[in-house]
C-alpha positions in Angstrom: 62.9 -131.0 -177.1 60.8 -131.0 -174.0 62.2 -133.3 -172.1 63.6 -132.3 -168.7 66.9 -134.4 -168.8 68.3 -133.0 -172.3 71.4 -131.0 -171.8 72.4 -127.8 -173.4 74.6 -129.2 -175.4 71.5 -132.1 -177.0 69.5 -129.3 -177.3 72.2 -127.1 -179.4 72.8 -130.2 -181.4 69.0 -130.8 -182.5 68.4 -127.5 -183.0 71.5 -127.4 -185.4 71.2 -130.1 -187.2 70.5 -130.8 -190.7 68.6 -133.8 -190.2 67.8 -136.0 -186.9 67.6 -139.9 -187.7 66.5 -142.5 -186.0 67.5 -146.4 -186.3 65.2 -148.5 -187.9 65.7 -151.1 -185.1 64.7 -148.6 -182.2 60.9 -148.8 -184.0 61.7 -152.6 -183.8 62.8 -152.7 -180.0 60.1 -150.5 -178.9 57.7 -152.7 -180.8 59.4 -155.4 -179.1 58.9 -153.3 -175.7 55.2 -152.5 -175.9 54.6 -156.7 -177.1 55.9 -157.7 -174.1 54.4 -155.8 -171.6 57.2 -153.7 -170.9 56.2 -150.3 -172.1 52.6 -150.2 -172.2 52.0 -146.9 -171.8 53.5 -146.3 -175.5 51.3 -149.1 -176.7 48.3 -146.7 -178.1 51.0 -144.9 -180.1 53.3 -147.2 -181.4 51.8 -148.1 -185.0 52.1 -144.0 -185.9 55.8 -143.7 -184.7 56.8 -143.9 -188.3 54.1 -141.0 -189.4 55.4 -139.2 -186.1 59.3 -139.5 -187.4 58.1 -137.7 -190.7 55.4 -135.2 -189.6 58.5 -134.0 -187.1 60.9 -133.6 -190.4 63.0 -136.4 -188.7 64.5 -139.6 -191.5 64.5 -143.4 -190.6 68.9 -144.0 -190.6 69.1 -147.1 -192.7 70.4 -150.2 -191.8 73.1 -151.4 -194.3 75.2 -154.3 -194.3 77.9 -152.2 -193.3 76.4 -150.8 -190.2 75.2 -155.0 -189.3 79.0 -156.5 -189.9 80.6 -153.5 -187.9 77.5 -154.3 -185.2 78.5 -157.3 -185.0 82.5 -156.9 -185.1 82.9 -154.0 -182.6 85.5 -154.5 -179.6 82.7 -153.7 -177.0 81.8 -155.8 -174.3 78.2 -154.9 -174.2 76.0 -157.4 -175.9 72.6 -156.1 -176.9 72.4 -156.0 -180.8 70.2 -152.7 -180.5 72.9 -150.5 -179.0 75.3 -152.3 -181.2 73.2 -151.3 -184.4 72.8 -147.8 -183.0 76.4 -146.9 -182.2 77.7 -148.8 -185.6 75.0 -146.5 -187.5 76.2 -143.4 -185.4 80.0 -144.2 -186.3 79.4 -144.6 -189.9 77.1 -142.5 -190.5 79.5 -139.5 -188.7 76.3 -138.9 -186.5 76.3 -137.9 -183.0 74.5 -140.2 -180.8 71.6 -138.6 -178.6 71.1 -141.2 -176.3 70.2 -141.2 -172.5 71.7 -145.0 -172.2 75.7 -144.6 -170.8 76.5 -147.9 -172.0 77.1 -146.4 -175.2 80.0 -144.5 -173.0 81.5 -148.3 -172.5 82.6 -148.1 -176.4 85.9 -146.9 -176.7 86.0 -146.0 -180.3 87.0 -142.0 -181.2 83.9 -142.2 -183.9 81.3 -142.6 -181.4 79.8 -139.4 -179.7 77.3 -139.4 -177.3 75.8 -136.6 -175.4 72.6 -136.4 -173.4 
């Protein structure tokens, strides 16, 4: 909630919601991040993201073989499985999608909503 870049609307939407969740495979691409150099500043903090999900009343989305087979089946030109695990657990999990990444904009499908 304090960062700078959230809209009005993100802000009205976390504050509202019943529950925030967060993809088991943005722990996984952060880890990956902070392996390879790319995100070192998160790298003293990483191995208590999952105690910082809970202690903020926030629940790890799960990844079900539904979510992985429409990942991998979407009509969406963008290629990195992350974003394509996100938005699939987003769509069917009727979520909206808080996200600062546009590519997510790129997915035409009426189930996915993004805002920022």
């Amino acid at each position: 909630m304090d960062d700078g870049r959230l809209s009005a609307e993100a802000r009205a939407a976390l504050e509202k919601a019943d529950a925030v969740r967060v993809s088991a495979i943005s722990f996984f691409e952060i880890g990956q991040k902070v392996r390879i150099g790319k995100w070192p500043e998160m790298e003293l903090g990483v191995d208590e993201l999952g105690d910082l999900l809970t202690q903020q009343g926030g629940l790890p989305a799960t990844l079900t073989p539904e979510i992985a087979l429409l990942a991998a089946k979407l009509d969406w030109s963008h290629r990195d499985p992350f974003d394509r695990i996100i938005a699939a657990t987003a769509m069917l999990g009727d979520h909206v999608l808080l996200s600062a990444d546009a590519a997510f904009d790129t997915l035409e499908d009426a189930r996915l909503r993004r805002i920022w």
